[in-house]
Steps between C-alpha positions, in 0.01 A plus 500: 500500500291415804187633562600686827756720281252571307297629743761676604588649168112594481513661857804747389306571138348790583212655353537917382228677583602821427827664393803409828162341677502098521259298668675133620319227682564360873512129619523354843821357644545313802408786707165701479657804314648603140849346495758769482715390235235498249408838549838606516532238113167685378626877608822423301290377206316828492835694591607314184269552217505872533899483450681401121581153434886606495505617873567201726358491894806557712362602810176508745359643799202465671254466803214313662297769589135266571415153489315393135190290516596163322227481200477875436605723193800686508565839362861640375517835415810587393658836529783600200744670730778524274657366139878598441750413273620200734212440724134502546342522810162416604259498864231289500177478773299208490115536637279280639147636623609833433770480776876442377656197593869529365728720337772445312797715304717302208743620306594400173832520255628462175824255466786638540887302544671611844730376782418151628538254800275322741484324804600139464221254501463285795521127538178317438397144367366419189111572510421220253623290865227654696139453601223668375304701630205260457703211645611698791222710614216240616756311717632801686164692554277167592668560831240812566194247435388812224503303185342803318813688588704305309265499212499893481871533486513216245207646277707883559829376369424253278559761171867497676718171531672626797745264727647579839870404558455458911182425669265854512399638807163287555733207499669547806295729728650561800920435394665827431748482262706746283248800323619387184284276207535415137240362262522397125239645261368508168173540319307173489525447100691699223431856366536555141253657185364835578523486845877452524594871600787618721226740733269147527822299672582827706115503651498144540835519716304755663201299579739248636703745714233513713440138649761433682760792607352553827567123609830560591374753770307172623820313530685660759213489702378090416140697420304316195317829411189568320483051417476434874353821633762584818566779249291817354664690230453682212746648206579883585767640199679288252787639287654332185793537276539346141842401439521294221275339260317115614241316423220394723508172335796416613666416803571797745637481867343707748805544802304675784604598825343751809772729640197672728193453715366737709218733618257252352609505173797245306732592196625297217722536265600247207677439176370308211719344280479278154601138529863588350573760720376789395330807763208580348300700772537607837184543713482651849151511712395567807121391663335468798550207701322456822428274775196416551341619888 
């Protein structure tokens, strides 16, 4: 295991400090603010530990409400609004500086057999035949003359081995092109011992969800975002649904595309999939996304 997943893994280990109250820690990303996806990750993990180990994540909602100071402690208090026969439902608030940041519902079910179909996976190459993300970054973003740019996003993703299957959106500023992206991912080492549990591969997916849904709303418009700065945005809601099980460890395609931008704000919806064709999640979001003045 590398050392970034484990400090990942250590980041969504949250402490108890009282009964449905968890305290989690903050890092800084490659902007000056808590990264949403591991907020949304650690408000699942709390969501999760106040639920049995039988009932599975199959669903989440949530919203940005503030910005979090990067390097701050988090609090989760979780609220127990409701354990059935089938499902268990739970609304989480996370606090920073006595002001809440995010909030979050997740529901949660026991297995049960049912109908099934699915969308068909899309076409995609093998990700073993594409770059890293540490052999592509430096070369793209050495282009804005911001070297420390490049090291941020490197140091933010390196827990995650994460490969995109057409250039991203700071890679051809200024040339429109279809709203549409893919990217390979997968945790950077294997999960296994006590730490291999189906709600630790559904926050990780979370965690991931996060980095790169919105770039297809940079795509239509040849924008390279928050990397290049001819972009401000931030993460408003993000919804998810737990299909079937995956690991985090293992290969998952993440098929994005942007049906909408408008009124200052851009929405993206996805499917992830496992690397023989299974849909595993599907994740819609919408955040602000701005032109700078």
């Amino acid at each position: 295991m590398s050392q970034a997943l484990q400090g990942l893994l250590d980041l969504l280990d949250l402490e108890q400090i009282e009964q449905d109250i968890f305290r989690g820690q903050s890092r800084f990303a490659v902007v000056p603010r808590v990264f949403g996806g591991q907020v949304a990750a650690q408000a699942l993990v709390a969501a999760g530990r106040t639920v049995p180990g039988d009932r599975l994540a199959h669903s989440l909602h949530a919203y940005f409400l503030r910005a979090g100071e990067a390097g701050a402690p988090i609090v989760y208090t979780v609220d127990r609004i409701r354990d059935g026969r089938s499902f268990t439902t739970r609304r989480v608030v996370a606090v920073q500086h006595g002001q809440p940041i995010f909030h979050l519902s997740a529901s949660f079910q026991t297995y049960e057999e049912g109908m099934e179909h699915q969308a068909d996976m899309p076409p995609a190459p093998d990700p073993e035949t594409l770059e890293t993300t540490a052999e592509m970054l430096p070369r793209y973003l050495a282009a804005y003359g911001d070297e420390g740019v490049a090291q941020r996003m490197l140091e933010a993703r390196a827990a995650v081995d994460l490969r995109y299957v057409d250039a991203p959106p700071f890679a051809t500023v200024g040339q429109p092109r279809e709203p549409r992206s893919q990217v390979w991912f997968r945790t950077n080492g294997k999960l296994d011992g006590a730490i291999d549990e189906p709600l630790l591969h559904v926050c990780l997916a979370t965690y991931v969800s996060d980095m790169t849904l919105l770039d297809s709303v940079l795509l239509a418009h040849g924008r390279g975002g928050w990397v290049t700065g001819d972009v401000v945005g931030a993460s408003l809601d993000h919804a998810m649904w737990f299909h079937r099980p995956f690991r985090a460890d293992e290969w998952l395609l993440y098929d994005q595309e942007s049906p909408s931008a408008s009124g200052g704000r851009g929405l993206g919806q996805a499917r992830i999939y496992t690397q023989d064709g299974r849909l595993a999640i599907t994740v819609i979001q919408e955040g602000v996304v701005r032109i700078p003045r």
